[in-house]
C-alpha positions in Angstrom: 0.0 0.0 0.0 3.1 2.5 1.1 4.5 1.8 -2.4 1.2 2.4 -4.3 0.5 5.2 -2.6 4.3 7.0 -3.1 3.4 6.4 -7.0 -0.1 8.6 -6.7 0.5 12.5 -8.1 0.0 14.7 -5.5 -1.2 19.0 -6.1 -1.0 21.3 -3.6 -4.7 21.3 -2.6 -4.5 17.4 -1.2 -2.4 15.2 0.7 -2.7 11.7 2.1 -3.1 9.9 5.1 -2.7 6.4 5.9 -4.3 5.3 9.5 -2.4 2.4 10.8 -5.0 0.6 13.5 -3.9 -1.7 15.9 -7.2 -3.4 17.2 -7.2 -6.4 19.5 -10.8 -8.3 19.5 -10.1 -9.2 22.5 -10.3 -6.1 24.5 -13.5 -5.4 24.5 -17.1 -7.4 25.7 -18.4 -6.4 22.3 -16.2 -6.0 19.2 -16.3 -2.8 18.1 -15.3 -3.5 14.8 -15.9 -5.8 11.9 -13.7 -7.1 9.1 -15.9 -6.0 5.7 -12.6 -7.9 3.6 -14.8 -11.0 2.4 -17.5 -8.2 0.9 -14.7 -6.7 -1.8 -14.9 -6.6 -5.2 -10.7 -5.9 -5.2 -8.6 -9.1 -3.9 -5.8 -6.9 -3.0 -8.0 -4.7 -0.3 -8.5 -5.2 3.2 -11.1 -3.3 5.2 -12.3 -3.1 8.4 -15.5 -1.7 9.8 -15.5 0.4 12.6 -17.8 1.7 15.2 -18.6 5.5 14.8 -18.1 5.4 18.8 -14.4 3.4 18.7 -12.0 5.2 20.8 -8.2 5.1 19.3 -5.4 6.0 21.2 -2.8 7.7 18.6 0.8 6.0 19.2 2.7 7.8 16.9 2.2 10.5 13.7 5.1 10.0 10.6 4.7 13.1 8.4 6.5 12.6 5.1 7.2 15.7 3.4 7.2 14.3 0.0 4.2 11.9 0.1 1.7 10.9 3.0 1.2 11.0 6.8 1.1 7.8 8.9 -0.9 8.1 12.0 -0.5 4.9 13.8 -3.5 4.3 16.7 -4.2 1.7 19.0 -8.2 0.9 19.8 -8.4 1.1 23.4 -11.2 -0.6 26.0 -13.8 0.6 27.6 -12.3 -0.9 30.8 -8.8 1.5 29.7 -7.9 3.7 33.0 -6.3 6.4 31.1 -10.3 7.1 29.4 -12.4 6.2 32.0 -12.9 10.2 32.9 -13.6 11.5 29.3 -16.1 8.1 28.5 -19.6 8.5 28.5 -21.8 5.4 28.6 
């Protein structure tokens, strides 16, 4: 994807972002997310599905000049101590 997207022409008036999502099923009681991949009409694509009320945590942002931003997030638990003040069930 890093490749393809280096290839794209970029103008002045856009500019890319790749979202890197590191999301355990695991964490939560009900998975906030589904995996949409069986439901492409490309081979090549992946995609996930998620809930409009997911929380991310962002891990880390890679700005590239020259081509695209990388913002790399984790999905974080309901249960996560860090967001328990700022949820709102």
């Amino acid at each position: 994807l890093i490749s393809y997207l280096k290839e794209l022409v970029l103008n002045n008036d856009y500019y890319f972002v790749l979202f890197e999502i590191d999301a355990d099923p695991q964490l939560n009681s009900t998975q906030p997310f589904a995996n949409m991949t069986p439901l492409n009409y490309s081979v090549e694509e992946q995609t996930i599905l998620f809930m409009s009320n997911s929380l991310f945590r962002i891990i880390n942002i890679q700005h590239d000049k020259n081509t695209f931003t990388i913002i790399r997030m984790k999905l974080c638990s309901q249960n996560d101590q860090d967001f328990k003040n700022i949820l709102i069930i």
